[in-house]
RODREN-317507 format. One record per atom (N, C-alpha, C): residue number from 1; atom name; x negated, y negated, z negated. Coordinates in nm, 4 decimals. Last residue first. Example, Ala and Ser with C-alpha at 12.3 -4.5 7.8 and 13.67 -1.06 7.14 Angstrom:
ATOM   pos   site       east      north         up
ATOM     2      N    -1.2850     0.2250    -0.7080
ATOM     2     CA    -1.3670     0.1060    -0.7140
ATOM     2      C    -1.2900    -0.0030    -0.7870
ATOM     1      N    -1.3190     0.5690    -0.7800
ATOM     1     CA    -1.2300     0.4500    -0.7800
ATOM     1      C    -1.3200     0.3300    -0.7800
This chain:
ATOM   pos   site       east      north         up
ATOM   154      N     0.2822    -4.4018     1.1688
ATOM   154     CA     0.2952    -4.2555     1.2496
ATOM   154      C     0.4205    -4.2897     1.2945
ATOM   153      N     0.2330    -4.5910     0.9823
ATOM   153     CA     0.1632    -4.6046     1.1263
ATOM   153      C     0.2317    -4.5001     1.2241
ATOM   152      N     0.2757    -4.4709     0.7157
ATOM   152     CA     0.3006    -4.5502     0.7643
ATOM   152      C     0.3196    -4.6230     0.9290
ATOM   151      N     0.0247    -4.3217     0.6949
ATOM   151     CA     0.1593    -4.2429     0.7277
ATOM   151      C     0.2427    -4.3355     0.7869
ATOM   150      N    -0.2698    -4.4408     0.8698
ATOM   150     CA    -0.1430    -4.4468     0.7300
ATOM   150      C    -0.0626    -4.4071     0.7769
ATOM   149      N    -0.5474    -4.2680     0.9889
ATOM   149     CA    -0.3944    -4.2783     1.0089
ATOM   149      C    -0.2944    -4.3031     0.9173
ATOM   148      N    -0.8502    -4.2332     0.9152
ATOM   148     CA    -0.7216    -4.1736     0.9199
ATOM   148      C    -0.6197    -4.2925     0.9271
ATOM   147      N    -1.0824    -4.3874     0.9140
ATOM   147     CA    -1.0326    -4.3517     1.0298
ATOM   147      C    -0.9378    -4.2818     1.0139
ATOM   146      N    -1.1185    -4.4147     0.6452
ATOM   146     CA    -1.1480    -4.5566     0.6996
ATOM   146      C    -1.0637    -4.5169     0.8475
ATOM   145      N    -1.1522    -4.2409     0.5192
ATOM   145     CA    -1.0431    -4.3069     0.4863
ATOM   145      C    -0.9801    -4.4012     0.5910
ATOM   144      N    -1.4487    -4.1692     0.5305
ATOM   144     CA    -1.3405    -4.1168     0.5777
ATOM   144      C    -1.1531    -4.1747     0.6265
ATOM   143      N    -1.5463    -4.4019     0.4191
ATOM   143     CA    -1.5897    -4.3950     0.5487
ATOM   143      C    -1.5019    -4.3084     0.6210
ATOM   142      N    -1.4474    -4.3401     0.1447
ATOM   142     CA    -1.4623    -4.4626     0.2291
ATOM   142      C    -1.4777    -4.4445     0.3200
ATOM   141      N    -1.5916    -4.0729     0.1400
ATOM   141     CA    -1.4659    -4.1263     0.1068
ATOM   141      C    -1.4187    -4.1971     0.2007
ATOM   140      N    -1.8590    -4.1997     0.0606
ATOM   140     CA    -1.8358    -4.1109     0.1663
ATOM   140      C    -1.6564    -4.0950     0.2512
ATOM   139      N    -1.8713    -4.3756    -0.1277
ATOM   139     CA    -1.8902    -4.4052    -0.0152
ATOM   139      C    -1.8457    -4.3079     0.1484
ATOM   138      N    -1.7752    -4.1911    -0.3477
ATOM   138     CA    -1.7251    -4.3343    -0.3053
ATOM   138      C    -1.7197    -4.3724    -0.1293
ATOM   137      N    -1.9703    -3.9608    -0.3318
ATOM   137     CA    -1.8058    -3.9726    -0.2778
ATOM   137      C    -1.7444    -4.0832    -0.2131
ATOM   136      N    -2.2341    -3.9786    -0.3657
ATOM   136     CA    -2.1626    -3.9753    -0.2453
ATOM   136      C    -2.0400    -4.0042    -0.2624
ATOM   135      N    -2.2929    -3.9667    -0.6623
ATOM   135     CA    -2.3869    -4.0298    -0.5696
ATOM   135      C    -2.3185    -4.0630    -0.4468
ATOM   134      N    -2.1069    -3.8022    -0.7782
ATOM   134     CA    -2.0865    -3.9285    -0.7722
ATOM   134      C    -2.1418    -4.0246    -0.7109
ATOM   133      N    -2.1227    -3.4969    -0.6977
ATOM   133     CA    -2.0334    -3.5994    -0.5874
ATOM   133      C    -2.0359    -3.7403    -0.6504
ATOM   132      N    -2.5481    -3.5014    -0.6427
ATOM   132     CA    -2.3342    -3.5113    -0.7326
ATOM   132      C    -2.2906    -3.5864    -0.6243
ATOM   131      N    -2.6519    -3.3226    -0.3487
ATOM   131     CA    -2.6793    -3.4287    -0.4494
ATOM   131      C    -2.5073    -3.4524    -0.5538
ATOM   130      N    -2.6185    -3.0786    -0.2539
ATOM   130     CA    -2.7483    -3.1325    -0.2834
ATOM   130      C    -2.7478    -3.2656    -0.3627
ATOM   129      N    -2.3995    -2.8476    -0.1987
ATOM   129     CA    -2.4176    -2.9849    -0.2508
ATOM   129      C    -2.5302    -2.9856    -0.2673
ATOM   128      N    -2.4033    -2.5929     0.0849
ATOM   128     CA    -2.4747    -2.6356    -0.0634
ATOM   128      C    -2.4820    -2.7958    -0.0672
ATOM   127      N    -2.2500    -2.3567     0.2697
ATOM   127     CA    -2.2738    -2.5110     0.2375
ATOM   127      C    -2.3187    -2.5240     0.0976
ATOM   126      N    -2.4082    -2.0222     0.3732
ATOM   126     CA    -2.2869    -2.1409     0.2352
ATOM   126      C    -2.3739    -2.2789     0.2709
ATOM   125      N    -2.4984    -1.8271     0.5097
ATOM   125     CA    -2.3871    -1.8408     0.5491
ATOM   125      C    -2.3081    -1.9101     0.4037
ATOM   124      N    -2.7413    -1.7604     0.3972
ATOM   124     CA    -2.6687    -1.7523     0.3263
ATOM   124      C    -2.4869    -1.7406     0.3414
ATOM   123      N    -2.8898    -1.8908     0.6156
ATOM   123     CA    -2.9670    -1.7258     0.5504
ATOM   123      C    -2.8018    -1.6628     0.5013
ATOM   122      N    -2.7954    -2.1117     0.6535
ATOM   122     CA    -2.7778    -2.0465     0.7296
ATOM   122      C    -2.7997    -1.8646     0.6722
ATOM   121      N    -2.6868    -2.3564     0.4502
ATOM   121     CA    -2.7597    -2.2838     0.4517
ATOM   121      C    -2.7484    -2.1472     0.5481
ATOM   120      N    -2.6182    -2.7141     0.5238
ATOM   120     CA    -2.5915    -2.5955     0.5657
ATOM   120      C    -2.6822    -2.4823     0.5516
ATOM   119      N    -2.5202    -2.9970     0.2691
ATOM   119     CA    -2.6097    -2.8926     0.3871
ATOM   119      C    -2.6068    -2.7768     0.4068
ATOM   118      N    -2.4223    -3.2586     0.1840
ATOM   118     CA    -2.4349    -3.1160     0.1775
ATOM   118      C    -2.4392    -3.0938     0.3083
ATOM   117      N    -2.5624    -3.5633     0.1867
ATOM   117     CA    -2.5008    -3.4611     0.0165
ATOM   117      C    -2.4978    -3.2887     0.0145
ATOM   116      N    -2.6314    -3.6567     0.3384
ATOM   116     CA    -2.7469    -3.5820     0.3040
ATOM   116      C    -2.7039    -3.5239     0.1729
ATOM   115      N    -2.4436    -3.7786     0.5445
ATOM   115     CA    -2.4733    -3.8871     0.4040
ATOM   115      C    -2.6153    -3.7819     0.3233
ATOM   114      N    -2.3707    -3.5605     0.7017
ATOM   114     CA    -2.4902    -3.7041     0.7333
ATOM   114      C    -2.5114    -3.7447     0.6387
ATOM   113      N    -2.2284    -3.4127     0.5411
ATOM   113     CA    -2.3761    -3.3848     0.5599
ATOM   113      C    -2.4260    -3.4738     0.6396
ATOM   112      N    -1.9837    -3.5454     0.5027
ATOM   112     CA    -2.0920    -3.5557     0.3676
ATOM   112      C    -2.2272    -3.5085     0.3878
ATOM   111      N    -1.9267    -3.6043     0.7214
ATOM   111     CA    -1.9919    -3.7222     0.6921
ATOM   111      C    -2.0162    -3.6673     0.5339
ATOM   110      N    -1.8105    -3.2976     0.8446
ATOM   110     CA    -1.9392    -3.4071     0.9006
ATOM   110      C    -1.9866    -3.5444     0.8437
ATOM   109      N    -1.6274    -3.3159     0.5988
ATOM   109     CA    -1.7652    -3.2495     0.6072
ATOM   109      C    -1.8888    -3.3362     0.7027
ATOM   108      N    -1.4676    -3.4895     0.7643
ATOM   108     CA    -1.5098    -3.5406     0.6059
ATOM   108      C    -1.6311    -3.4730     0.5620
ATOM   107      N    -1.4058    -3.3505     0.9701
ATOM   107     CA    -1.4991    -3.4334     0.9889
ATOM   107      C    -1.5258    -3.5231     0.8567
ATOM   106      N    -1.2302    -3.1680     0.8706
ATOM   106     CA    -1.3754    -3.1415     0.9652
ATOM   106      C    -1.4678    -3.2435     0.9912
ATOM   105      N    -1.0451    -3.2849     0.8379
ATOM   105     CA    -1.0847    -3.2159     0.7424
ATOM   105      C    -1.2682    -3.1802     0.7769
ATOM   104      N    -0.9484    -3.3700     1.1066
ATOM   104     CA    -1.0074    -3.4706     1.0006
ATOM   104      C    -1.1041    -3.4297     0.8629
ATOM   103      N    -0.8754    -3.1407     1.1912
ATOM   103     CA    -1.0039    -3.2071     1.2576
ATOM   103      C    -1.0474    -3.3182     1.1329
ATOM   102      N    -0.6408    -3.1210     1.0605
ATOM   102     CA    -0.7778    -2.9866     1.0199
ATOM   102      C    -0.8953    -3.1276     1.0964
ATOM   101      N    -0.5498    -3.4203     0.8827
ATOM   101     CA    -0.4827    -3.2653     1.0597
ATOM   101      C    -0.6249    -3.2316     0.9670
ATOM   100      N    -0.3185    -3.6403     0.7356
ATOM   100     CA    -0.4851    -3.5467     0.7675
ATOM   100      C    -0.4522    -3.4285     0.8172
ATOM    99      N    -0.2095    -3.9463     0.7104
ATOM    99     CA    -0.1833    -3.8445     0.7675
ATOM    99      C    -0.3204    -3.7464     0.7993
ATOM    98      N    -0.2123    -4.1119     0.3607
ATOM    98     CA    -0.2830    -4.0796     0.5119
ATOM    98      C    -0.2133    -3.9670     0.6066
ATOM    97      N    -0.0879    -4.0841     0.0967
ATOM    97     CA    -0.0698    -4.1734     0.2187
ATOM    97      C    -0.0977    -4.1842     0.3255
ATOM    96      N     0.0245    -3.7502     0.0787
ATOM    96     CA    -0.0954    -3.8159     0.0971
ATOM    96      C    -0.0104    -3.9715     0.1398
ATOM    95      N     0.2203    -3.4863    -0.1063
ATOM    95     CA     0.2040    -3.5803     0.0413
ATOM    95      C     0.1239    -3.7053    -0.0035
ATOM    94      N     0.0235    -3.2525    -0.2303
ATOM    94     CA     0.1336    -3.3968    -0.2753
ATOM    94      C     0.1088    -3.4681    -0.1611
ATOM    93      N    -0.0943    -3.0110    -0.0498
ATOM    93     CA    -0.1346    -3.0707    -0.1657
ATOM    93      C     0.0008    -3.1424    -0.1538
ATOM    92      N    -0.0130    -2.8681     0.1410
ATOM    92     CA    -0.0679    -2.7372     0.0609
ATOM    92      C    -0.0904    -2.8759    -0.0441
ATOM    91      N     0.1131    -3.0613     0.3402
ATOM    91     CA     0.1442    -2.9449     0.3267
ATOM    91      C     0.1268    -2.8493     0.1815
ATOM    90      N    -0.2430    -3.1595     0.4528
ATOM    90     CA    -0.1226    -3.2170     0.3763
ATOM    90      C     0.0031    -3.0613     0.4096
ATOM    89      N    -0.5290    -3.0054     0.3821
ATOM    89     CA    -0.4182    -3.0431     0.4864
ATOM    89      C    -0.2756    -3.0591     0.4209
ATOM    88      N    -0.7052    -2.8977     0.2069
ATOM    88     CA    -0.6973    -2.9819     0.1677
ATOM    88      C    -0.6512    -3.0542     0.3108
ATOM    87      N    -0.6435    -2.5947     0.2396
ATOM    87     CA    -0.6052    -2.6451     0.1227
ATOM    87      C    -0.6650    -2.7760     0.0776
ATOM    86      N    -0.7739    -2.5521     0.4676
ATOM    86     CA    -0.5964    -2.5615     0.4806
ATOM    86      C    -0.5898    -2.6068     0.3306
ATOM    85      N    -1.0181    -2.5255     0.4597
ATOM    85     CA    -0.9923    -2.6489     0.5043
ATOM    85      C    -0.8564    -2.6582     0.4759
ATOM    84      N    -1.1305    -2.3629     0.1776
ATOM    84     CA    -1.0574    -2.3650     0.2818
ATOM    84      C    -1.0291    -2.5035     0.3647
ATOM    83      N    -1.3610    -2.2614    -0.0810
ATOM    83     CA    -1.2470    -2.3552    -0.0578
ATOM    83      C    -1.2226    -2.2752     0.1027
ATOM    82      N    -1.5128    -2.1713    -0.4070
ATOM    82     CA    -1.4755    -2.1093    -0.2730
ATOM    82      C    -1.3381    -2.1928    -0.2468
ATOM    81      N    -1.8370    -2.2819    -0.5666
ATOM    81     CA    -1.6875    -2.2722    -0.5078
ATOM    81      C    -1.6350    -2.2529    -0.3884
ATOM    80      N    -2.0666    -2.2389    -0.7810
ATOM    80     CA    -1.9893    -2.1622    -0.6045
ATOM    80      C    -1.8743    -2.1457    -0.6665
ATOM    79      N    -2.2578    -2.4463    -0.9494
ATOM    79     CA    -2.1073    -2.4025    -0.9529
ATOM    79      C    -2.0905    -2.3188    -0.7741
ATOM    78      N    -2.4542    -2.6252    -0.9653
ATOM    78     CA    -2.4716    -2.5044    -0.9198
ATOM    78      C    -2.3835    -2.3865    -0.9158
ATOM    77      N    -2.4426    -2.8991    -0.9479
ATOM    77     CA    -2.4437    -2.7790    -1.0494
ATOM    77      C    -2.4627    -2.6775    -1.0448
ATOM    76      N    -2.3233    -2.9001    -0.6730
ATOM    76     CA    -2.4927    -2.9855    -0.6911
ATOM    76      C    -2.5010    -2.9418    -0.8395
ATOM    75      N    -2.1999    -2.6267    -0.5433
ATOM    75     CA    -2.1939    -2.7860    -0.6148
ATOM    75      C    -2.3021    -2.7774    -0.6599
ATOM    74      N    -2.1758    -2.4738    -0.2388
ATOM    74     CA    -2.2550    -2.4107    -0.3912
ATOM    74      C    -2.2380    -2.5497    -0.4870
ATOM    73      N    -1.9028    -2.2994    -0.1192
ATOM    73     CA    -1.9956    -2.4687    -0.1278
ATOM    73      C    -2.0539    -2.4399    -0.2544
ATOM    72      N    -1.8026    -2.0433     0.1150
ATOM    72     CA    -1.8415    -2.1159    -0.0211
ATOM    72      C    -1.9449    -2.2369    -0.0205
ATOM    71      N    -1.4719    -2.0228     0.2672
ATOM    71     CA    -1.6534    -2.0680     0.2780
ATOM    71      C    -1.6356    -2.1176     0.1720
ATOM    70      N    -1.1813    -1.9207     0.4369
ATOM    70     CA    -1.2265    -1.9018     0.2898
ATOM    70      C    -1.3752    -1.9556     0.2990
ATOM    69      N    -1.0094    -1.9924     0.6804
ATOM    69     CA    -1.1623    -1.9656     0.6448
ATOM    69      C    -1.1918    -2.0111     0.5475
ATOM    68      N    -0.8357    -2.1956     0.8158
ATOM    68     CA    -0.7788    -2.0554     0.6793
ATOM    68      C    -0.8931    -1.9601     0.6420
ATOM    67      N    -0.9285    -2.3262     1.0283
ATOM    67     CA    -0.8620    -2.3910     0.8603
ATOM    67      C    -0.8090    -2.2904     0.7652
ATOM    66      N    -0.9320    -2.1114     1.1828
ATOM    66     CA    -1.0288    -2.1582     1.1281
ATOM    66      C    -1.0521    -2.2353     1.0152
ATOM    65      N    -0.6507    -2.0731     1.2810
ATOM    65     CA    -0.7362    -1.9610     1.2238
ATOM    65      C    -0.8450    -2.0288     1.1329
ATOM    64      N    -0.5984    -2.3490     1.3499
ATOM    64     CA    -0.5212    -2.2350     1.2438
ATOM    64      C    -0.6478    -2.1585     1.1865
ATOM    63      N    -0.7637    -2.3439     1.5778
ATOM    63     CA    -0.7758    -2.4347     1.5169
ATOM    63      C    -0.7420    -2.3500     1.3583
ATOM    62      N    -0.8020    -2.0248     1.6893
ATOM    62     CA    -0.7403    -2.1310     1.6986
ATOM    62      C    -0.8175    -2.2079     1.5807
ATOM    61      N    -1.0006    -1.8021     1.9265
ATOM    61     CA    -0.9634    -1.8621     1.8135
ATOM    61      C    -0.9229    -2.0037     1.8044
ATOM    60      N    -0.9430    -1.7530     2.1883
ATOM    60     CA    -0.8504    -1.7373     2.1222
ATOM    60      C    -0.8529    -1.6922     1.9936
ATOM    59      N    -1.2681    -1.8623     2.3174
ATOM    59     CA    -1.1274    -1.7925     2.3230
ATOM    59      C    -1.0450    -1.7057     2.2302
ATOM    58      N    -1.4978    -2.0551     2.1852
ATOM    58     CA    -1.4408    -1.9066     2.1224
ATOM    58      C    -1.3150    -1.8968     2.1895
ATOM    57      N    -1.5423    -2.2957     2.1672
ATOM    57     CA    -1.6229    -2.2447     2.2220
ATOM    57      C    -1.5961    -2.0798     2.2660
ATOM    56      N    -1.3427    -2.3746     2.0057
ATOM    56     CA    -1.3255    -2.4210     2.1433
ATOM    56      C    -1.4282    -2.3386     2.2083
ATOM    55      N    -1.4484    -2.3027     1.7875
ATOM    55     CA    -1.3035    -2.2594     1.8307
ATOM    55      C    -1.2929    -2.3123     1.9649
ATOM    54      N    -1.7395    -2.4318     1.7652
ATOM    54     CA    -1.6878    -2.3177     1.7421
ATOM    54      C    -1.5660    -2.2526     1.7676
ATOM    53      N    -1.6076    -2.7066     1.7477
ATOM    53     CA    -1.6522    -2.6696     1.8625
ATOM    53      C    -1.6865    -2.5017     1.8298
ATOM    52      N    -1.4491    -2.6890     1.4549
ATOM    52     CA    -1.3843    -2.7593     1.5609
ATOM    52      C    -1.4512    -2.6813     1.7200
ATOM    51      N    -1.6700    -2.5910     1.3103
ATOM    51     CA    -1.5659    -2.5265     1.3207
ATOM    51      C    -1.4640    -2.5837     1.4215
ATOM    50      N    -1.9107    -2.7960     1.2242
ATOM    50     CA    -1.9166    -2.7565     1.3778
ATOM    50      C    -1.7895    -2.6312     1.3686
ATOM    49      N    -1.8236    -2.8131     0.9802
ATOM    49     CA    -1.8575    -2.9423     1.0590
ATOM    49      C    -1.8411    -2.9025     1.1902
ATOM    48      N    -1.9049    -2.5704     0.8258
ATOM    48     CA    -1.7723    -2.6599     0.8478
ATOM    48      C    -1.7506    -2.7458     0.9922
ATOM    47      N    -2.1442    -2.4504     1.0026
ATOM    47     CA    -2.1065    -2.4784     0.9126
ATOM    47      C    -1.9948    -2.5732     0.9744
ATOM    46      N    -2.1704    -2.0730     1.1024
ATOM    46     CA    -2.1546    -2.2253     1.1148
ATOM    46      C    -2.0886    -2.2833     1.0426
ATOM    45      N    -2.0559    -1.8512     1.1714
ATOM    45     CA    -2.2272    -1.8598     1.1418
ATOM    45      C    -2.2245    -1.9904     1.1487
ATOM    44      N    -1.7365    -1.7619     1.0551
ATOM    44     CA    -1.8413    -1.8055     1.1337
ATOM    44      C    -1.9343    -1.8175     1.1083
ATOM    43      N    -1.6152    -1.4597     0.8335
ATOM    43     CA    -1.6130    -1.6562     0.8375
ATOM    43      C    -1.7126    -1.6856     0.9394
ATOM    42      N    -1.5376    -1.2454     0.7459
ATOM    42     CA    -1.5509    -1.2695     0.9284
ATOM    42      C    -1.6026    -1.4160     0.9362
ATOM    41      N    -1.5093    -1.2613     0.4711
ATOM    41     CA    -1.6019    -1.1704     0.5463
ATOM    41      C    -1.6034    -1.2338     0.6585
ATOM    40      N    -1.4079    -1.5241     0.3049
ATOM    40     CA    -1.3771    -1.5192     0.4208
ATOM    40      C    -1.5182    -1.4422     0.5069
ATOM    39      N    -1.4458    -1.4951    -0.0394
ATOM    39     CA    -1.4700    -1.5806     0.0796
ATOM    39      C    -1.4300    -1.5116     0.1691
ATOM    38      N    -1.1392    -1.4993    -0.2426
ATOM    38     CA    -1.2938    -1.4554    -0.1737
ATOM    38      C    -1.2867    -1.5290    -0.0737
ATOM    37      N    -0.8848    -1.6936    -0.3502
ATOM    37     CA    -0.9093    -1.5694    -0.2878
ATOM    37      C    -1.0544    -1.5512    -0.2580
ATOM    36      N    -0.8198    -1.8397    -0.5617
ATOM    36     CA    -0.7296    -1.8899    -0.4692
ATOM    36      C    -0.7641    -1.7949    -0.3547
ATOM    35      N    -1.0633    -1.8339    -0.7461
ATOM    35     CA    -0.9281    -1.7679    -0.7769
ATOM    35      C    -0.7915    -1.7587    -0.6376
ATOM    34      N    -1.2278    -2.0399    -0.6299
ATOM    34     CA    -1.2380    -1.8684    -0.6262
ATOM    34      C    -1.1410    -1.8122    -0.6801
ATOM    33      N    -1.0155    -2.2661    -0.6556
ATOM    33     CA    -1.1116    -2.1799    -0.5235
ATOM    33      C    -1.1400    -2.0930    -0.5280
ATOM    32      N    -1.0178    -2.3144    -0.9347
ATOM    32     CA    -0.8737    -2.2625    -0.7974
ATOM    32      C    -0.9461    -2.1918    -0.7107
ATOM    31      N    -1.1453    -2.3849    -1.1224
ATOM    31     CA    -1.2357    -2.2713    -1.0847
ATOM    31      C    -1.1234    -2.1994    -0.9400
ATOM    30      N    -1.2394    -2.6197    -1.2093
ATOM    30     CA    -1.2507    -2.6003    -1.1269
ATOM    30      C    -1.2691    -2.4453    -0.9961
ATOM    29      N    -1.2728    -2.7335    -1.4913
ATOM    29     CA    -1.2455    -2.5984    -1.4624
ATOM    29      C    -1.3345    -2.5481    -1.3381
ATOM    28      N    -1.2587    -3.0647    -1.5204
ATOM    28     CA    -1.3587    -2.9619    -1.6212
ATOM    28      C    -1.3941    -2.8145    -1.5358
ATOM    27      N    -1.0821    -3.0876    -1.3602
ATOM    27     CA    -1.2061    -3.1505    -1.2730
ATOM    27      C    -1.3372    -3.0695    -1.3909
ATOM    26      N    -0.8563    -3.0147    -1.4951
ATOM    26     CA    -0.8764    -2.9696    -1.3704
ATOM    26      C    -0.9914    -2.9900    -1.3225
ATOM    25      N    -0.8261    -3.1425    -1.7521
ATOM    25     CA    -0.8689    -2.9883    -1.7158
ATOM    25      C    -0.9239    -3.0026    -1.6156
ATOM    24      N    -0.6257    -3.3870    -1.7100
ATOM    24     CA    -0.7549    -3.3734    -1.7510
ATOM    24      C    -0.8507    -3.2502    -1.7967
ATOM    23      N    -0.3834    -3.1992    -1.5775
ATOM    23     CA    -0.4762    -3.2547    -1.5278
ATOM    23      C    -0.5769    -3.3230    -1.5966
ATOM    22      N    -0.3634    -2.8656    -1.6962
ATOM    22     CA    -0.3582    -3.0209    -1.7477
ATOM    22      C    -0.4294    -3.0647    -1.6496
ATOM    21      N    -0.2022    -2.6164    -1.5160
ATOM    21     CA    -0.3262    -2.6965    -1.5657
ATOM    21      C    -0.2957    -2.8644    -1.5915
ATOM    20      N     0.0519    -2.6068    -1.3742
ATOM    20     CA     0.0387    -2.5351    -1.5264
ATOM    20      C    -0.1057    -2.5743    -1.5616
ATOM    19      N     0.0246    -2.6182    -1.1388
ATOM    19     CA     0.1070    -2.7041    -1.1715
ATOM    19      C     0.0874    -2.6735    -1.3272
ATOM    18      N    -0.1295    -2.4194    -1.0574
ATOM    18     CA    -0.1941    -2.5322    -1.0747
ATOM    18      C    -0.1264    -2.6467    -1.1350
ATOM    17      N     0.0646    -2.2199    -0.9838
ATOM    17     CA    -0.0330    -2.1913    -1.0862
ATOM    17      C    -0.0941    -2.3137    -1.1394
ATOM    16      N     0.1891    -2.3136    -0.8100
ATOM    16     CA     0.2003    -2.2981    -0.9180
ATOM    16      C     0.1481    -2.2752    -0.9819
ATOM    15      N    -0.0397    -2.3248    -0.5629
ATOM    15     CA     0.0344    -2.4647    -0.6108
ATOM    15      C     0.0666    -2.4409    -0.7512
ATOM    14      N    -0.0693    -2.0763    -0.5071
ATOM    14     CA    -0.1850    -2.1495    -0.5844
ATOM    14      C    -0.1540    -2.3075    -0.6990
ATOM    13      N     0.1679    -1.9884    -0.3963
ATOM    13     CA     0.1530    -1.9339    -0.5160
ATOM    13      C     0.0090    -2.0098    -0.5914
ATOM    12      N     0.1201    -2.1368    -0.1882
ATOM    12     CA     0.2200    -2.1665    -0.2479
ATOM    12      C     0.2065    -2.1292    -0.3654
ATOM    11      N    -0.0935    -2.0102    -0.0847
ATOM    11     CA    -0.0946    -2.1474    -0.1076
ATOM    11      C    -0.0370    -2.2347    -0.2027
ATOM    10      N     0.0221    -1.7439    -0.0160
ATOM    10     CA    -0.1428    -1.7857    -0.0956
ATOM    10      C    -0.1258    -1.8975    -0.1488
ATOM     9      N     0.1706    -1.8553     0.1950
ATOM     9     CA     0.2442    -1.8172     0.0592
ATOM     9      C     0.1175    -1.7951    -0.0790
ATOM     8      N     0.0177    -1.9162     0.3925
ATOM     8     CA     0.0867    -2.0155     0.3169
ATOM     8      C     0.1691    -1.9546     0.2066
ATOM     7      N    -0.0879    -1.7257     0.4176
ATOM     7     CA    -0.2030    -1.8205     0.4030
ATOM     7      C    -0.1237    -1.9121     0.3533
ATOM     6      N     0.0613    -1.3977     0.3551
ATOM     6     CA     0.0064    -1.5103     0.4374
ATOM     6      C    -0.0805    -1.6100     0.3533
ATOM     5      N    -0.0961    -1.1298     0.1758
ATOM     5     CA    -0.0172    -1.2440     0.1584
ATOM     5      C    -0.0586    -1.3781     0.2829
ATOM     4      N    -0.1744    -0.7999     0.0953
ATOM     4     CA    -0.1919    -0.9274     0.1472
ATOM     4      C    -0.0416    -1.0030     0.1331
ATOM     3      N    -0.1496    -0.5877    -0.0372
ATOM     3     CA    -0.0987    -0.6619    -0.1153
ATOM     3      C    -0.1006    -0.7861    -0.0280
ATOM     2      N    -0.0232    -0.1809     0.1161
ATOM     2     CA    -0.1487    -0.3703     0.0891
ATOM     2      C    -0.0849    -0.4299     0.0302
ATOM     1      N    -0.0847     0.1179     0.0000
ATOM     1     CA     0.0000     0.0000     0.0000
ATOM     1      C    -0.0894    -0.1244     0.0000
């Protein structure tokens, strides 16, 4: 007997669970990601960033598919956490003021590894923080923010 579970009922069932953490917890814990499932065996030889041209490069892998790729990020603590692009696409969090598709998701990565926060370890097949998110975020953030779409606008 399997136990699988789509990607959005995964999701759903993550939501609740999370609704039951204090939010002054949550940034202590952190532990949703690896609880929220393993990494992703089949996951690409590439990092986040290049998952956009990786699917284009790839017949009939989708966009989908690729935002549901479990990859671990090692934090500049040295914490491995295991995320997804779909769980930070509107849908799976509290509607946003921004409107954010997977590409955008993809490209918040591409500007934390220009900014030199995180980098791609290939041996390892994991993104690794290299520096805190307090050194980067702000700015990084910012720069993201900067090209999405107010809901507003849509």
């Amino acid at each position: 007997m399997t136990h699988e579970m789509s990607e959005t009922a995964r999701l759903a069932r993550l939501r609740a669970v999370e609704e039951h953490i204090p939010e002054e917890a949550r940034d202590r814990i952190k532990p949703l990601g690896t609880l929220a499932g393993p990494v992703s065996p089949d996951r690409p030889p590439v990092p986040v960033w290049e998952y956009m041209n990786y699917a284009a490069e790839h017949p009939g892998i989708t966009e989908d598919h690729m935002a549901g790729i479990r990859f671990p990020l090692r934090l500049h603590d040295g914490t491995l956490m295991v995320t997804s692009i779909s769980e930070m696409v509107p849908g799976n969090r509290p509607t946003p003021t921004f409107g954010i598709t997977v590409a955008d998701v993809v490209h918040l990565y591409q500007l934390m590894h220009d900014s030199g926060a995180v980098l791609w370890n290939a041996s390892k097949l994991e993104h690794e923080e290299v520096k805190p998110a307090s050194e980067y975020r702000t700015e990084v953030y910012a720069a993201w923010r900067a090209g999405l779409r107010h809901t507003d606008q849509e």
